[in-house]
C-alpha positions in Angstrom: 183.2 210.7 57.4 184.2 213.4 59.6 187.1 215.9 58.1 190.2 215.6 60.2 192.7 218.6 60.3 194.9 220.3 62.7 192.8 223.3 64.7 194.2 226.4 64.8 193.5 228.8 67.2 191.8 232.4 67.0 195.1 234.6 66.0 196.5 232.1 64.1 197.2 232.8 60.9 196.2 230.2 58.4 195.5 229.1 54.8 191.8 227.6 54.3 191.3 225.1 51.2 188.0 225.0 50.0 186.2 224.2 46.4 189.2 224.7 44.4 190.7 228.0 46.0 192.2 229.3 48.9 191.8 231.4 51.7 194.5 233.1 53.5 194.1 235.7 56.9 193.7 235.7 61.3 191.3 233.0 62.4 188.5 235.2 64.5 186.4 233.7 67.3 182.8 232.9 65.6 179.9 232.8 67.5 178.2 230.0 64.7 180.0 226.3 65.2 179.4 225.7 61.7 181.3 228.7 60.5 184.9 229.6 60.2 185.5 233.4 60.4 188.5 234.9 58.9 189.9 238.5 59.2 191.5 238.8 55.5 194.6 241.0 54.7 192.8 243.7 53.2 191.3 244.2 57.0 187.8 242.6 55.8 186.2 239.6 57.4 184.8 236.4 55.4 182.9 233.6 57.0 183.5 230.4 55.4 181.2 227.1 55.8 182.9 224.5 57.4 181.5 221.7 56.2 183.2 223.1 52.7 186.4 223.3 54.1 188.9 220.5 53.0 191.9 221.4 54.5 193.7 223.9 56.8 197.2 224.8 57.5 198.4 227.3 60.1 200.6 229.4 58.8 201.5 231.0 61.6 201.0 230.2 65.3 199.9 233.9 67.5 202.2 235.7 69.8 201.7 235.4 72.9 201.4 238.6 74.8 204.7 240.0 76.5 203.9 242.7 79.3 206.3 245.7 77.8 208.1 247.9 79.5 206.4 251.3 80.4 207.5 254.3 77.8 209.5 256.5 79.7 210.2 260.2 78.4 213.1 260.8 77.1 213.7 264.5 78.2 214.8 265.6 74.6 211.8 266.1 72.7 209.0 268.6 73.7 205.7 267.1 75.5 202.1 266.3 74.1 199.6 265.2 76.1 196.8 262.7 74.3 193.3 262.5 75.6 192.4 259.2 74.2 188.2 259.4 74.3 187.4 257.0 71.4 186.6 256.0 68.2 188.4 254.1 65.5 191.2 255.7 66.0 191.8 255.1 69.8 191.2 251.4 69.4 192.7 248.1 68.2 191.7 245.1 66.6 191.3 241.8 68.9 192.3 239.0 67.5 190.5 236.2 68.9 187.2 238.4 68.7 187.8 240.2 65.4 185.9 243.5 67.4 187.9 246.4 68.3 188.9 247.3 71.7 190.2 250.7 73.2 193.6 251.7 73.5 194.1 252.8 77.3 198.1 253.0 78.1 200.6 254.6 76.3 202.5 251.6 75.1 199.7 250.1 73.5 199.5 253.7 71.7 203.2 253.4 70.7 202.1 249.8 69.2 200.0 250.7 67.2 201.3 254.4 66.2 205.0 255.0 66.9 205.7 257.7 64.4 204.2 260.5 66.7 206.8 259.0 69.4 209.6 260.4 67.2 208.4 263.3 66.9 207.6 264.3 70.7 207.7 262.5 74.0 203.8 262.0 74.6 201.9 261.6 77.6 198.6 259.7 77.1 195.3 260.3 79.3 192.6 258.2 79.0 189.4 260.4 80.8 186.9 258.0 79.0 186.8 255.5 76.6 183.0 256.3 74.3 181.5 256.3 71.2 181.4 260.0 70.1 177.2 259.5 69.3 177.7 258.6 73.6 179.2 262.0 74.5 177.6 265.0 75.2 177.5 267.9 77.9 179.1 266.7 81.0 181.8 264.6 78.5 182.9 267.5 77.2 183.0 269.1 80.5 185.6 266.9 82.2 187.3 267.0 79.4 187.8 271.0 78.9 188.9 271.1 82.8 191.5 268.3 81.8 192.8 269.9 78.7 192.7 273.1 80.2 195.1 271.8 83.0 197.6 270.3 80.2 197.5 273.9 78.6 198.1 275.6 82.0 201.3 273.3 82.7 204.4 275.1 81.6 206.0 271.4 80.4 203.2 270.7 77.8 203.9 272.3 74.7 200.2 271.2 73.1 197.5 269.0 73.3 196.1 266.1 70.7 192.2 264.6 71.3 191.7 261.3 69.7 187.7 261.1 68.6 185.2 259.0 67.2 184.4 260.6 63.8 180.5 261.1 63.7 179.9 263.8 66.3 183.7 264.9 66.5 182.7 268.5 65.3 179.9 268.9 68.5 182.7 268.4 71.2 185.3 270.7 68.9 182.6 273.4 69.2 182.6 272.7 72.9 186.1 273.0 73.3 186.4 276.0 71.1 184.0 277.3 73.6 184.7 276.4 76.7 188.6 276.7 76.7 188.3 280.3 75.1 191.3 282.1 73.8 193.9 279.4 74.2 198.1 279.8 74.6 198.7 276.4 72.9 197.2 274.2 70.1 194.5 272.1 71.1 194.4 269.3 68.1 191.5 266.9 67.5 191.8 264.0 65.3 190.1 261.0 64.1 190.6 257.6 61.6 187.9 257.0 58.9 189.5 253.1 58.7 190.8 251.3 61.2 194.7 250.5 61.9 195.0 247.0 60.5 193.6 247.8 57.3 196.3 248.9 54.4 193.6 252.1 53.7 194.0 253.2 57.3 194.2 257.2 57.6 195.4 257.0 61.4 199.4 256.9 60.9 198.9 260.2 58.7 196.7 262.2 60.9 198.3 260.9 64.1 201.4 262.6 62.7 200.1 266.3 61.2 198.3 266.4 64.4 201.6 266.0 66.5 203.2 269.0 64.2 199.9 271.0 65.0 200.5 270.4 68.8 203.9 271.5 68.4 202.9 274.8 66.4 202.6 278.1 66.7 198.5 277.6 66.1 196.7 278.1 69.6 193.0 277.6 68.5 191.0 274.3 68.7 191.7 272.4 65.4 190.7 269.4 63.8 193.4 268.0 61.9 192.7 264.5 59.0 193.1 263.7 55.5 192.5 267.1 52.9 191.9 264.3 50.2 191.6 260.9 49.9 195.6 260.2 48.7 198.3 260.2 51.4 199.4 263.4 51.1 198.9 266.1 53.4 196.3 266.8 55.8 194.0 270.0 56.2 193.9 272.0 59.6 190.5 273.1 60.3 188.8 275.5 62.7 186.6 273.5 65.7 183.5 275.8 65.0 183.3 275.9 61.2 183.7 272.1 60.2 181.7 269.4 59.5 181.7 265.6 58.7 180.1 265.3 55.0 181.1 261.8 53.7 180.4 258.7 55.7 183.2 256.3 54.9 185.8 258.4 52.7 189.1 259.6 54.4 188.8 263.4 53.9 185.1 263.6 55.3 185.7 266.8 57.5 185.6 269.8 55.0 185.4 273.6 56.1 182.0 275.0 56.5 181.9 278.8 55.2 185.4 279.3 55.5 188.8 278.1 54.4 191.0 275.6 56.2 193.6 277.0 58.6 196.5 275.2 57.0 198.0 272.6 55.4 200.4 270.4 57.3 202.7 267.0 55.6 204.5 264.3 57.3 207.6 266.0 57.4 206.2 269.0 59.3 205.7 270.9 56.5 203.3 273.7 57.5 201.4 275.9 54.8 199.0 279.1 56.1 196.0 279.6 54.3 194.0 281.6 56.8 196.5 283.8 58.8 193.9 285.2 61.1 194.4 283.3 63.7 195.1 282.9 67.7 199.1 282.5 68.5 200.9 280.4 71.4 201.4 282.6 74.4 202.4 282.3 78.0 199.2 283.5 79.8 197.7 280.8 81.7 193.9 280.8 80.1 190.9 280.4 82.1 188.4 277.1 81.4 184.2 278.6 81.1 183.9 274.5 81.1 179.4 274.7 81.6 176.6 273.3 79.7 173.0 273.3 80.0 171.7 270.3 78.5 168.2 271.7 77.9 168.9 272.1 74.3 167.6 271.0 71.3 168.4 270.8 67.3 165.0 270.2 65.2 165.0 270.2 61.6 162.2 271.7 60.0 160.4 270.0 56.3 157.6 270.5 54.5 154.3 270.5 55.9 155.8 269.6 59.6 152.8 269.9 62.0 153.8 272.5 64.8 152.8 270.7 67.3 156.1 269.0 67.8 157.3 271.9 69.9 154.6 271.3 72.2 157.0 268.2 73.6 159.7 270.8 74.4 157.6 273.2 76.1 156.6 270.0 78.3 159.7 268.8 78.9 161.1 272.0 79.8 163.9 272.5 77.2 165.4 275.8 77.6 166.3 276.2 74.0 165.6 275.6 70.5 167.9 275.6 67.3 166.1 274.9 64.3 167.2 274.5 60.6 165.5 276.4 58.4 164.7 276.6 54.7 166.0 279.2 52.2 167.1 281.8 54.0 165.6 281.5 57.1 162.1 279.5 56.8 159.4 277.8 58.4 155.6 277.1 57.6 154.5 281.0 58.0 150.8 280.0 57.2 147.9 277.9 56.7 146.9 274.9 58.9 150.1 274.3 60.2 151.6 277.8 61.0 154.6 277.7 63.1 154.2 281.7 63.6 151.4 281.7 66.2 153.2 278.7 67.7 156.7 279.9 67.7 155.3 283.2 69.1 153.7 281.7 72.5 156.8 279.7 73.2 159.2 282.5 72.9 156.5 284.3 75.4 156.9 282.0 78.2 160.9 282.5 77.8 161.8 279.9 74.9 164.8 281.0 73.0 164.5 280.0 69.3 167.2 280.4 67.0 167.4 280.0 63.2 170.1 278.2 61.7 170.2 277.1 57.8 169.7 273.6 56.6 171.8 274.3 53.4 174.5 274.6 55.7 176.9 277.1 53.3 175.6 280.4 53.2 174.2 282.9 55.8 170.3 283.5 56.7 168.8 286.7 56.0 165.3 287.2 57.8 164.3 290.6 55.5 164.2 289.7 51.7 161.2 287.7 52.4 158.2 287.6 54.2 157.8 284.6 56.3 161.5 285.8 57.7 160.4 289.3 58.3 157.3 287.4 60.3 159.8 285.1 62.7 162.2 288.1 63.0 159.1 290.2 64.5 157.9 287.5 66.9 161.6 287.3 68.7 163.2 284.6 66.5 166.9 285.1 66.6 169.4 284.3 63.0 172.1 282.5 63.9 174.1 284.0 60.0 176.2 281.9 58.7 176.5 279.6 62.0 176.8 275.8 61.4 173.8 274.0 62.9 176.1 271.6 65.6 177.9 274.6 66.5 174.3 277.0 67.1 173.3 273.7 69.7 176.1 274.3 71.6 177.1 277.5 72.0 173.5 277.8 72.8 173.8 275.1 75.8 177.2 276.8 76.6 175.6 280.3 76.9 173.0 279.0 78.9 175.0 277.3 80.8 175.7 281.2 82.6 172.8 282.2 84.6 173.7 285.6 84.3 173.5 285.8 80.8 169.8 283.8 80.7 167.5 286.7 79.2 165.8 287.1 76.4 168.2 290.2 75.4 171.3 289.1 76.8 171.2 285.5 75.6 170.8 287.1 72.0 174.2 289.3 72.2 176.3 286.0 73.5 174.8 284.2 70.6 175.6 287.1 68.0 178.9 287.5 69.2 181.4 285.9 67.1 183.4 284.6 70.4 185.5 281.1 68.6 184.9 282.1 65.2 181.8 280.7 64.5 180.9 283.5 62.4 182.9 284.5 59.1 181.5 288.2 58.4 183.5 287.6 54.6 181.6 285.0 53.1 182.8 284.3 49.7 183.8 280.9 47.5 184.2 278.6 50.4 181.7 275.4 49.4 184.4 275.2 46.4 187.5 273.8 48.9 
């Protein structure tokens, strides 16, 4: 005999009864008829059989959506323009779907996040709306020649970029880059969890990014969780950080350095690294290029050499590679990258060492394979992350006046965003 209750909706919220227990969340859209999908209150989603469902009561019927009013400014508080690209953060949960979809207008921001409202009136700009694994040259292009323009408009007092989480530190690179020496903070930020889940790190970093903005702080920051409670968050610089956990809430540590500052909900601001850029009136100039011809190869033991060949044919421009120890690669034997490494730099290759350990700087003269590449024309990149060598080396290129196998080496040796820290001391410990 067929089971006969009333049928809620997707967005209802109901109570399922099944085998002795109960079930309680937001009825989701399933794509199997015979299963009941439910978003619980923790943020996870269950899918229950339904021919072991004995009962269901709706707890609470959706809202239906009200078209709200658009935010005006108020004219009190200072501005902030948000860039809305992506990412967890820039997105809400759908209901009826139980996917994600992105936040495009500022009233659906001030939904979901009203705390930064208080704080400043915020203008939101939605350039694109991508996965950060989706961005790359011409992304972060358009939107260094938009940001620029907010920086260069004498009513924004700073900038916040919301950002998937994965490849967050390439496009801080390329703003740290591309905008140069700034006259106002230029914050990126991120969420680890999503908003409707209790663990969410949105509401905090949403906020210590809006006191960044409003700072004395003009360099391109990244600004999330310093630890996995609630209690402050960590500034850190857009050429020496790096995502190093994949699911916990302080993944972005400092890379060879130590973190700008601490910030707290209440605007608290603590210095740690006072050698930085401050907020000034002079409008800055936006070097917004990128050759794409660029490439990141990591090498490992016993790697056949012949994988470069498929640059050289493709015509890549560039090569960053992550080497072993303090600078290595396969220096003999069947597979010696030497005599490989050699003709490509010939026939105008630039190849640059990074390290693979990532903390720590390269040194090409304690031993021999090093003293080998460093003969043949391969440039050390020091203490330089391995995200950040790729593109400052499509940046660089991106000038044709500086292509050459002597001036494309000094671009890349200068420390122009901070990329390089000449002081290297405890840093993996923060």
């Amino acid at each position: 005999m067929k089971k006969q209750f009333k049928t809620p909706e997707a967005g209802d919220k109901i109570k399922v009864i099944l085998d002795g227990r109960t079930e309680q969340g937001t009825l989701l859209d399933s794509h199997d008829r015979g299963v009941l999908l439910l978003k619980l209150e923790n943020g996870y989603n269950i899918g229950l059989k339904k021919e072991d469902i004995s009962n269901i009561k709706i707890i609470e019927k959706k809202k239906e959506k009200k078209e709200s009013e658009e935010l005006k400014l108020s004219g009190k508080k200072p501005i902030i323009d948000f860039y809305l690209t992506g990412g967890t953060i820039s997105s809400k949960l759908d209901p009826e779907t139980g996917g994600v979809k992105w936040l495009i207008e500022d009233k659906e921001l001030f939904a979901m996040y009203p705390g930064i409202f208080e704080v400043a009136d915020i203008r939101v700009k939605t350039p694109f709306s991508k996965a950060s694994e989706n961005m790359f040259g011409k992304d972060w292009i358009k939107l260094a020649k938009l940001v620029g323009k907010s920086l260069n408009n004498p009513q924004v007092k700073g900038v916040i970029i919301s950002h998937g989480t994965d490849f967050l530190h390439y496009t801080s690179s390329a703003l740290s880059f591309m905008l140069g020496k700034l006259n106002k903070p230029v914050v990126l930020t991120y969420s680890q969890r999503s908003s409707d889940r209790g663990s969410s790190d949105a509401q905090l970093n949403l906020i210590c990014s809006a006191h960044m903005a409003l700072g004395d702080i003009a360099e391109v920051m990244l600004v999330g969780h310093a630890s996995t409670n609630d209690n402050y968050c960590y500034a850190l610089r857009g050429t020496k950080v790096r995502k190093m956990h994949t699911s916990r809430r302080d993944t972005f540590r400092p890379i060879n350095c130590k973190p700008i500052a601490k910030i707290w909900q209440d605007g608290k601001i603590e210095m740690i690294d006072n050698n930085v850029n401050k907020r000034g009136k002079k409008k800055i100039d936006v070097d917004a290029v990128f050759d794409d011809r660029v490439a990141l190869l990591k090498f490992y033991p016993g790697q056949n050499p012949n994988v470069l060949d498929f640059y050289r044919k493709k015509r890549y421009r560039g090569l960053v590679i992550e080497m072993s120890g303090l600078g290595h690669v396969l220096s003999e034997g069947k597979n010696n990258w030497v005599p490989v490494l050699k003709k490509l730099i010939e026939k105008g290759m630039f190849v640059y060492a990074v390290p693979q350990t990532i903390y720590g700087r390269l040194d090409p003269f304690v031993y021999s394979p090093g003293r080998k590449l460093n003969k043949i024309g391969v440039v050390y990149l020091k203490d330089i992350l391995p995200e950040t060598g790729l593109v400052k080396l499509g940046w660089v290129l991106g000038h044709p006046n500086w292509r050459g196998s002597v001036a494309t080496a000094r671009k890349m040796l200068e420390n122009i965003s901070g990329e390089f820290n000449p002081h290297l001391g405890n840093e993996f410990l923060v």
